[in-house]
BAMIPA-470516 format. One record per residue (C-alpha): x, y, z; residue in three letters. Coordinates in steps of 0.5 Angstrom, whole numbers, padded with zeros to 4 digits, always signed. Layout:
XYZala;...
END
This chain:
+0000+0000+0000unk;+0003+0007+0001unk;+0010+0007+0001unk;+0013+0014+0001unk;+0019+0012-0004unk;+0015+0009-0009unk;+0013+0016-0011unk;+0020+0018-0011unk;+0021+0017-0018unk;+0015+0022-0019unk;+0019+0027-0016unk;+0024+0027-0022unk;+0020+0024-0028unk;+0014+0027-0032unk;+0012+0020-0035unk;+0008+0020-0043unk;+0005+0014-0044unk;+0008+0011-0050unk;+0009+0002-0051unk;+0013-0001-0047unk;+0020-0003-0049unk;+0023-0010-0050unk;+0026-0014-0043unk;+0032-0011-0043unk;+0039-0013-0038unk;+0044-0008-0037unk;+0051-0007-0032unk;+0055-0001-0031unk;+0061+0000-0030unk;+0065-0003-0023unk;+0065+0003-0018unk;+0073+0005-0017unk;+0074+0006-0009unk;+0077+0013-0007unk;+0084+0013-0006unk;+0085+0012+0002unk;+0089+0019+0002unk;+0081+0022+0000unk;+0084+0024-0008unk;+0078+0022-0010unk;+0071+0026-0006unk;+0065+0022-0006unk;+0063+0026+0000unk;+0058+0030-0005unk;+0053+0023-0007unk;+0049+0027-0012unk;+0055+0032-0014unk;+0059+0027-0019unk;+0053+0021-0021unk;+0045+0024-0019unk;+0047+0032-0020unk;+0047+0031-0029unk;+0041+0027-0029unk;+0037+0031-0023unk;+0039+0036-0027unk;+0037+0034-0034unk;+0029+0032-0031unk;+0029+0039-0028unk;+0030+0043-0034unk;+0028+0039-0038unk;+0022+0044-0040unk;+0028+0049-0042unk;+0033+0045-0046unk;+0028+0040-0050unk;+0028+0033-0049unk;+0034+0031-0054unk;+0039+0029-0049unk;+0034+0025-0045unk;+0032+0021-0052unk;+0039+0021-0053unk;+0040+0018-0047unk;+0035+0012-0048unk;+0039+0011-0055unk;+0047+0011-0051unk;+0043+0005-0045unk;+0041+0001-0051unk;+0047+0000-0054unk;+0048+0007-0058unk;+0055+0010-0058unk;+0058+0015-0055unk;+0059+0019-0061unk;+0051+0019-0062unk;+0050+0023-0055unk;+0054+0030-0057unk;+0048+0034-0056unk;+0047+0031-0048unk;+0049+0034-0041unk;+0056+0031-0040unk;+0056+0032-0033unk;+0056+0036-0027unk;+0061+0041-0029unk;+0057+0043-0035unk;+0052+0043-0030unk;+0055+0047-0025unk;+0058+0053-0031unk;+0052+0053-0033unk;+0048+0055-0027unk;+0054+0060-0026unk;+0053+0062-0032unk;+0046+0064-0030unk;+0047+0067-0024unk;+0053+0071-0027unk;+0047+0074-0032unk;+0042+0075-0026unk;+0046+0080-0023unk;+0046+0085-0030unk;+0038+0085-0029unk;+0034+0090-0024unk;+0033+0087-0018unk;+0026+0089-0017unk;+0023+0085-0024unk;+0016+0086-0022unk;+0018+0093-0023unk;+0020+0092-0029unk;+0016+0088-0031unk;+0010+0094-0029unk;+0014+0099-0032unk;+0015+0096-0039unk;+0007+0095-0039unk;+0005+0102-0039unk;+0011+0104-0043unk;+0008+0100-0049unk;+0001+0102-0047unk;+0002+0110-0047unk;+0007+0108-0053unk;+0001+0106-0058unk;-0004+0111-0055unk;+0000+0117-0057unk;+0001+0115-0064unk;-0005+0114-0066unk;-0005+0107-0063unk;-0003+0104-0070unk;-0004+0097-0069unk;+0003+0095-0073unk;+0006+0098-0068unk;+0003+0096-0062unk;+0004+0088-0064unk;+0010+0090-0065unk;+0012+0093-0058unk;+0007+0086-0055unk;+0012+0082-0059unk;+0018+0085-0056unk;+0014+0085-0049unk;+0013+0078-0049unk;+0019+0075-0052unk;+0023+0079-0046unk;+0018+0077-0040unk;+0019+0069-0044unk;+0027+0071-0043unk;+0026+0073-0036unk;+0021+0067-0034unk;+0026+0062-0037unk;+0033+0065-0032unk;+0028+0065-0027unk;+0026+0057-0028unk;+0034+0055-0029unk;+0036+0059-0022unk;+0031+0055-0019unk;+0033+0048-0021unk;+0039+0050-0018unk;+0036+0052-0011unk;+0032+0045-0012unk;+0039+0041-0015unk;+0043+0045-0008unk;+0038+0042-0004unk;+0036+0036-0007unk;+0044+0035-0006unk;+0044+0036+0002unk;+0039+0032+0004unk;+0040+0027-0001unk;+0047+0026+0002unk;+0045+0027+0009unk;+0040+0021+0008unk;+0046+0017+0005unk;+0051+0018+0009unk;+0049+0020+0016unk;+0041+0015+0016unk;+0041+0014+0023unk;+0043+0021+0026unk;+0039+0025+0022unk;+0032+0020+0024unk;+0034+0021+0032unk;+0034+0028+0031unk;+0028+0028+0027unk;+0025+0025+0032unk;+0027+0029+0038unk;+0024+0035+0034unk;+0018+0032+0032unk;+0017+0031+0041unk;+0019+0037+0042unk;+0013+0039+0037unk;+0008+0035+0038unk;+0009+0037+0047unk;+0008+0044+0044unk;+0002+0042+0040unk;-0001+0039+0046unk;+0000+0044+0051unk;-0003+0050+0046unk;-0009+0044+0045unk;-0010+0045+0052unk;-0010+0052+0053unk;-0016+0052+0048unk;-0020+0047+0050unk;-0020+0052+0057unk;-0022+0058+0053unk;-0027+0055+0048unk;-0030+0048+0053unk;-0030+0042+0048unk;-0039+0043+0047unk;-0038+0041+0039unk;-0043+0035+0037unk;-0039+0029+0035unk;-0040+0025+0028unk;-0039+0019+0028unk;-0035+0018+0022unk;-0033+0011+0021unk;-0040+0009+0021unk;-0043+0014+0015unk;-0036+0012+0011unk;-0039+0005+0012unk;-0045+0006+0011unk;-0044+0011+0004unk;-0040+0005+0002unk;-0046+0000+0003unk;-0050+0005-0001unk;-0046+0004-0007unk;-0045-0003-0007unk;-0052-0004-0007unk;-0052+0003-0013unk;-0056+0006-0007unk;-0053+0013-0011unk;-0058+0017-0008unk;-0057+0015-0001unk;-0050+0015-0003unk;-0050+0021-0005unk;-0053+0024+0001unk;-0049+0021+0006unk;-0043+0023+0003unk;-0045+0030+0003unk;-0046+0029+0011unk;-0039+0026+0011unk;-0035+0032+0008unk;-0039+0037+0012unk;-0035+0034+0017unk;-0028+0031+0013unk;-0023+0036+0015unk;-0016+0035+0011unk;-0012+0038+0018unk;-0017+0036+0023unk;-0016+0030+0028unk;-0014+0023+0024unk;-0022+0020+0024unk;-0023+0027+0020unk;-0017+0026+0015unk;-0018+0020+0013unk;-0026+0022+0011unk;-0023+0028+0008unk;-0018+0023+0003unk;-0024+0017+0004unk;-0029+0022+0001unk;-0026+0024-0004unk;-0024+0016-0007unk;-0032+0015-0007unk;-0034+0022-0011unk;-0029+0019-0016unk;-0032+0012-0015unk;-0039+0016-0015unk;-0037+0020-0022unk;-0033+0014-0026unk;-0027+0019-0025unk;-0022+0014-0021unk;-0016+0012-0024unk;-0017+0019-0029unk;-0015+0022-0022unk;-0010+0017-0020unk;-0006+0018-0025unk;-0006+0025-0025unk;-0005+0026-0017unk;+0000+0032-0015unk;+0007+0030-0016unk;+0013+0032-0011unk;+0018+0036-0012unk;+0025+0031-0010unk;+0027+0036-0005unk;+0019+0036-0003unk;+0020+0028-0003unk;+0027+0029+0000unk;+0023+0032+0006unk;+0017+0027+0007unk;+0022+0022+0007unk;+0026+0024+0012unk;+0019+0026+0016unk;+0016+0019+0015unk;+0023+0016+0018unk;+0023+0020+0024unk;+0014+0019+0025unk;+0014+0012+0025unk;+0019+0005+0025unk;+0016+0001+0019unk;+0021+0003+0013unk;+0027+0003+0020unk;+0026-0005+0021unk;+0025-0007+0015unk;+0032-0005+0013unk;+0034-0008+0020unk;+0032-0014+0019unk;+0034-0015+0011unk;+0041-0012+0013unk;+0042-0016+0019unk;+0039-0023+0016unk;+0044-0021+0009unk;+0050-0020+0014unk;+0049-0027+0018unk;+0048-0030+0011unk;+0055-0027+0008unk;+0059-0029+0014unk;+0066-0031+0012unk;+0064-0030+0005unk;+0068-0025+0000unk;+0062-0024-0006unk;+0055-0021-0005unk;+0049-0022-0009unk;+0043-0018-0009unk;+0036-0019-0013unk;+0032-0015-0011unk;+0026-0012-0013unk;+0023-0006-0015unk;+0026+0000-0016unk;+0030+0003-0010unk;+0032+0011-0010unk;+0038+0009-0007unk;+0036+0010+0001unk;+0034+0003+0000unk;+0042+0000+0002unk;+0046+0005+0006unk;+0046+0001+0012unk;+0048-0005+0009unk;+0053-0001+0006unk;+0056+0001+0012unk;+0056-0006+0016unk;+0059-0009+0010unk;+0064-0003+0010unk;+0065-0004+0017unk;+0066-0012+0017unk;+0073-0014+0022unk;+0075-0019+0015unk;+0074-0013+0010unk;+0067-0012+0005unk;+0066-0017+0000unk;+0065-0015-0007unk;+0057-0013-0008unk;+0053-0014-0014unk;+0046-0011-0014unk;+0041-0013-0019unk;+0034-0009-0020unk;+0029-0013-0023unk;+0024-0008-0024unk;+0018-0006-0030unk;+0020-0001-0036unk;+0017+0006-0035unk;+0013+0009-0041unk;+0016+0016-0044unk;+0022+0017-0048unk;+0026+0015-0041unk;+0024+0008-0039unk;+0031+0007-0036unk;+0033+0013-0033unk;+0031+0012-0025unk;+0034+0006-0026unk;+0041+0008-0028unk;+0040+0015-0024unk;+0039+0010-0018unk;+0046+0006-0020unk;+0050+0012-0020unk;+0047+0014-0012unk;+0048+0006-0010unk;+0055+0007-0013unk;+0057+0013-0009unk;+0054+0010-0002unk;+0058+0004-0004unk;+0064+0008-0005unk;+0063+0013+0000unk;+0063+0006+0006unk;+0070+0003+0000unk;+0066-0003-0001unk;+0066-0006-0008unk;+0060-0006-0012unk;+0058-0007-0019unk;+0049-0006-0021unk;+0045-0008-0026unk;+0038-0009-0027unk;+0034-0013-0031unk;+0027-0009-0034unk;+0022-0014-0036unk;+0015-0012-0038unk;+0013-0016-0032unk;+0016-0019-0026unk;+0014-0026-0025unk;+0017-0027-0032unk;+0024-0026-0030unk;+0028-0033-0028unk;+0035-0035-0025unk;+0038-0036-0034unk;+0036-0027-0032unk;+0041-0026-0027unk;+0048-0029-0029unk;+0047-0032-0022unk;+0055-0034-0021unk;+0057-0040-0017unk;+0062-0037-0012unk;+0057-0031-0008unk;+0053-0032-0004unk;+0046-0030-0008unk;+0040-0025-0004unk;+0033-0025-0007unk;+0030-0019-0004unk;+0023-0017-0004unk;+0020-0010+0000unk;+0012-0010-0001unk;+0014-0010-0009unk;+0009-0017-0010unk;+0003-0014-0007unk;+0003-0011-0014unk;+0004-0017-0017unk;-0004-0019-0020unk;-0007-0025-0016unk;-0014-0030-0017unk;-0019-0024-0017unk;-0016-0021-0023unk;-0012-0027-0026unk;-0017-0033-0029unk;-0013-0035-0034unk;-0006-0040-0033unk;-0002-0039-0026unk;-0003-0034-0021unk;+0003-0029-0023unk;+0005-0028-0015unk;+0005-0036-0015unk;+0009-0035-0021unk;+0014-0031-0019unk;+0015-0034-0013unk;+0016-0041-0017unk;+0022-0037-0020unk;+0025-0035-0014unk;+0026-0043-0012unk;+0029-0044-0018unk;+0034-0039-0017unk;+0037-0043-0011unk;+0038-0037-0007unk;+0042-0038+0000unk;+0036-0033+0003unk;+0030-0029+0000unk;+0028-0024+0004unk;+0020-0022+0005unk;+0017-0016+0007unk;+0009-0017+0006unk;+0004-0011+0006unk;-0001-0015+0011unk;-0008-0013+0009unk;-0014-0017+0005unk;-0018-0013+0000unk;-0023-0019-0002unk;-0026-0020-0008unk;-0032-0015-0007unk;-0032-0008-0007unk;-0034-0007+0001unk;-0030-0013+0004unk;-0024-0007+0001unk;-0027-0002+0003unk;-0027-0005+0010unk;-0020-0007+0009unk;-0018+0000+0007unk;-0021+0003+0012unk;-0017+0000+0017unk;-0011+0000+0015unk;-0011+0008+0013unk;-0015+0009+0020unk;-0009+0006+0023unk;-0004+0010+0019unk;-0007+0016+0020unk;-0008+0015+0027unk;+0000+0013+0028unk;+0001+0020+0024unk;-0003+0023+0029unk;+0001+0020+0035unk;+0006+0023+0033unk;+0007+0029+0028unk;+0003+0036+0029unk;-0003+0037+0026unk;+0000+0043+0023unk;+0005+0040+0020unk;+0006+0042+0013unk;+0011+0035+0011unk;+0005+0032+0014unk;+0000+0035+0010unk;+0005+0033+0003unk;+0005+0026+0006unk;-0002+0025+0007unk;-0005+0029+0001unk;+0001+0027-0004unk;+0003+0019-0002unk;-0002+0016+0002unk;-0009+0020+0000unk;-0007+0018-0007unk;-0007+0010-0006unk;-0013+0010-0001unk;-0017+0013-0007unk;-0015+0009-0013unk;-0017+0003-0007unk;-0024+0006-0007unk;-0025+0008-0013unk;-0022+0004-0018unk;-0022-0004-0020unk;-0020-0010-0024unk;-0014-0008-0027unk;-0013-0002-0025unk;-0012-0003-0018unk;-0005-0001-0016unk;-0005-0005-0009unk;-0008-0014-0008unk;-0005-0014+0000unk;-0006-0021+0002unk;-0005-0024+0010unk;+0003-0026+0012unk;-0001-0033+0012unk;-0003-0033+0006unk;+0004-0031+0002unk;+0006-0037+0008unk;+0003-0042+0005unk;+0004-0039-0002unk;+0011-0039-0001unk;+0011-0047+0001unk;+0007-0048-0005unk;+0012-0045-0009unk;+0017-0050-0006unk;+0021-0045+0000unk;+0022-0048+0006unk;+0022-0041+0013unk;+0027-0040+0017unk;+0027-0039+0024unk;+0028-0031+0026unk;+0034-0031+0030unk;+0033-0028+0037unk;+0039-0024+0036unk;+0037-0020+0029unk;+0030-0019+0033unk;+0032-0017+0040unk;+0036-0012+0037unk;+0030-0009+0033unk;+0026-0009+0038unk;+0031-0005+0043unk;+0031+0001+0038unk;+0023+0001+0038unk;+0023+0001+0045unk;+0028+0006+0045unk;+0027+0011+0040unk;+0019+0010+0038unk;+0012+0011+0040unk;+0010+0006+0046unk;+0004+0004+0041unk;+0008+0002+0036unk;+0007-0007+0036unk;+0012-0012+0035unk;+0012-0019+0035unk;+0012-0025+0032unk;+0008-0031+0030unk;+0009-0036+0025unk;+0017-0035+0024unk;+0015-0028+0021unk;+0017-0021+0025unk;+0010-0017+0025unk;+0010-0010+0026unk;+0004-0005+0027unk;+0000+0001+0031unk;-0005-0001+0037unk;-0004-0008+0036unk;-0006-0008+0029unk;-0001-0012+0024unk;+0001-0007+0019unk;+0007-0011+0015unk;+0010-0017+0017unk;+0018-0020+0015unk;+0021-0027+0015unk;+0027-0030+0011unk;+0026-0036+0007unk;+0030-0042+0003unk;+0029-0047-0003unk;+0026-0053+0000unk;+0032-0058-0002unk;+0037-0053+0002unk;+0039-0056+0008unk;+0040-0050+0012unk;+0037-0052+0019unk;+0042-0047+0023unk;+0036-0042+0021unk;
END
């Protein structure tokens, strides 16, 4: 479900629909390490590798889409000589954006100014001439073509503000994770403790006499009309549950707010048209949501704990790593892992990661892919481990098999999968042949890999329309509830979170069906039981990998957050609700009883 990294990549592509491209397997150069005497400054993540491509997506409006085509062509196998008219590197890019700068200074400072005074000299300028309409067009002409410079100057400063910043974070997201979460949090403490004593001291003031509405009740009973195409009663009950939906109020009033606006889209036909056309974050927006979720809640922080340290256990005393992991990471994926392995007492194996992910449409479906590459690349720099990436780009996932991977025989081979495969269709939309889920997890058996990592989004839709309603209220109750518990009502990242990641999901789960369903959650026991049919076998969790996740919750987090175990699985959720659950695995036939 709502996962604020799956949207990162939103952030930097204005995506066109266009056919998807052929699976394709490609590999970038291995990542030289910096010289132990710092010649080499990979301090700067996004400087060297991200900068150009953060760059190119940024001001692509203004240089035209050349360079991103071309790029395409060089990613397919086109030569370099073929990529002349491209952005070579950050170089080109900082002197340019010096070089806009440098021209800034020349133009008044007060632009609203001149722009006014231009207005009224063109104006007076036709009056006294008799208004000769050749004349006139002429100076609007000169008008707009110098309002349409001063436009573009202003656009290109400001992709350098949002590269500046996009840069900062970026880096202190990589490099310094688990400092910057702890001091979130302890600002976010602080915040909320300052938001409760101004709570206090209005409700003294005012009383507490307004009417309570019974929110949950109308949303299920708008739900109930519409299953039955009640749309009268509908209609007229979710004209009550607006009136008392607030997208800045308390939790129950955001989520009638964003479940609101799921069933009017659902009412009108309009779901998946609105989607597909929500608002898109700016990367230094997403960069700052990101950092927020991190510090609110503790979902994303064990499920890399617990990959991280089940990977390391799995790597012991070996010297080559094999990471397949699916879906698109930004880059924030593997720094822990990066800066356990860098800090192995036998030195860091040699690391290779291979994305499987789906070709994105437009002129750039391998863009965030290798952009991703270049971010992983540095991180590994950054820790001095060796690394090498690929990605395998398949039209879809469960096609993608071990002959995909040039698995060799020497590493030691890592299947990853974090909330990807709720994605994947199941039997409510797949009649036809194998389930793709089943089919997936067929191929990871067959890869023989010495652990595939699950995290799995624990949840059930159903088959009907109400029984997902249900389902979705639920979940998104207790996420709003989490954010509520924790970060200020007035909180504008909070706000971006919710209007621009999680308000976005619960509405295509409302408002849309079939196909076009972004999200199937399925039960941790029912992967269970798809993964023994697939023929895997779950391993123990290892009380050490568990205990240590469980003392950083107790120690950092809401005292509300849950974390248990049932089943070998590793669960995590809010007020007792299971959100997500995690558990490692092996082939049936590999004899790994040491767990």
């Amino acid at each position: 479900m709502a996962n604020p990294e799956d949207f990162f990549w939103e952030a930097l592509l204005k995506e066109n629909e266009a056919p998807s491209p052929s699976p394709v397997f490609f590999e970038l150069p291995p990542t030289p390490l910096a010289n132990s005497d710092g010649s080499t400054d990979p301090s700067s993540l996004l400087d060297n590798q991200l900068l150009s491509y953060v760059s190119r997506m940024l001001m692509e409006d203004e240089m035209g889409s050349s360079a991103a085509v071309t790029n395409l062509q060089c990613v397919n196998g086109g030569s370099t000589e073929e990529a002349n008219n491209m952005l070579p590197g950050s170089e080109v890019v900082r002197a340019f954006l010096k070089g806009m700068e440098e021209a800034s200074k020349l133009l008044p400072r007060n632009n609203s100014f001149r722009m006014l005074e231009t207005v009224d000299q063109v104006s007076s300028h036709g009056h006294c001439r008799g208004g000769k309409k050749k004349n006139h067009d002429r100076d609007e002409q000169q008008l707009e073509e110098e309002l349409g410079r001063s436009s573009k100057l202003a656009a290109m400063t400001n992709a350098g503000t949002e590269e500046a910043g996009a840069r900062e974070l970026l880096d202190e997201l990589m490099l310094h994770s688990h400092e910057t979460c702890i001091k979130d949090m302890e600002k976010l403490r602080i915040d909320m403790d300052n938001e409760a004593d101004k709570t206090i001291k209005k409700k003294g003031k005012k009383g507490s006499s307004s009417k309570v509405v019974d929110l949950r009740m109308l949303l299920i009973q708008c739900a109930q009309a519409m299953a039955t195409d009640n749309q009268q009663s509908a209609g007229e009950l979710l004209k009550k549950i607006k009136q008392h939906a607030l997208a800045t109020g308390d939790a129950m009033q955001r989520v009638a707010h964003y479940f609101a606006k799921g069933l009017e889209a659902r009412l009108a036909g309009s779901g998946k048209h609105l989607y597909q056309n929500h608002v898109r974050m700016s990367l230094v927006e997403y960069l700052k949501v990101y950092k927020l979720y991190m510090a609110a809640c503790c979902f994303k922080k064990v499920a890399l704990m617990f990959a991280a340290m089940t990977i390391m256990q799995a790597v012991q005393g070996k010297k080559r790593l094999h990471i397949v992991d699916y879906g698109i990471r930004c880059g924030l994926h593997w720094p822990d892992l990066f800066r356990r392995l860098g800090s192995r007492e036998d030195g860091p194996p040699e690391v290779r990661i291979t994305i499987v992910d789906i070709p994105q449409p437009g002129f750039r479906p391998f863009q965030r892919i290798e952009a991703a590459g270049h971010c992983l690349s540095s991180c590994a720099n950054e820790f001095r481990v060796p690394f090498r990436f690929q990605a395998v780009v398949a039209a879809k996932w469960e096609t993608v098999g071990a002959e995909d991977l040039h698995i060799e025989p020497d590493e030691v081979l890592v299947v990853n999968d974090l909330w990807s495969f709720s994605a994947l269709m199941d039997e409510s939309v797949f009649c036809d042949g194998p389930n793709p889920r089943d089919v997936a997890l067929r191929n990871i058996s067959k890869m023989q890999p010495d652990v595939f990592i699950q995290g799995i989004i624990n949840g059930s839709y159903g088959a009907s329309f109400l029984s997902r309603f249900r389902g979705a209220l639920l979940y998104y109750s207790a996420l709003f509830d989490m954010l509520d518990a924790t970060t200020p009502r007035e909180s504008g990242l909070r706000l971006a979170l919710e209007q621009n990641v999680l308000g976005p999901y619960a509405l295509n789960a409302i408002a849309c069906e079939g196909a076009d369903l972004v999200e199937r959650p399925e039960k941790y026991r029912q992967w269970q039981a798809r993964n023994h049919r697939a023929g895997m076998q779950q391993l123990k969790l290892r009380p050490d990998i568990v205990d240590t996740i469980r003392e950083e919750v107790n120690k950092y987090h809401h005292k509300d957050f849950l974390l248990g175990e049932d089943g070998q699985w590793l669960l995590q959720g809010w007020m007792g609700r299971v959100l997500f659950a995690h558990s490692a695995w092996v082939p049936q036939q590999q004899d790994n009883s040491s767990g």
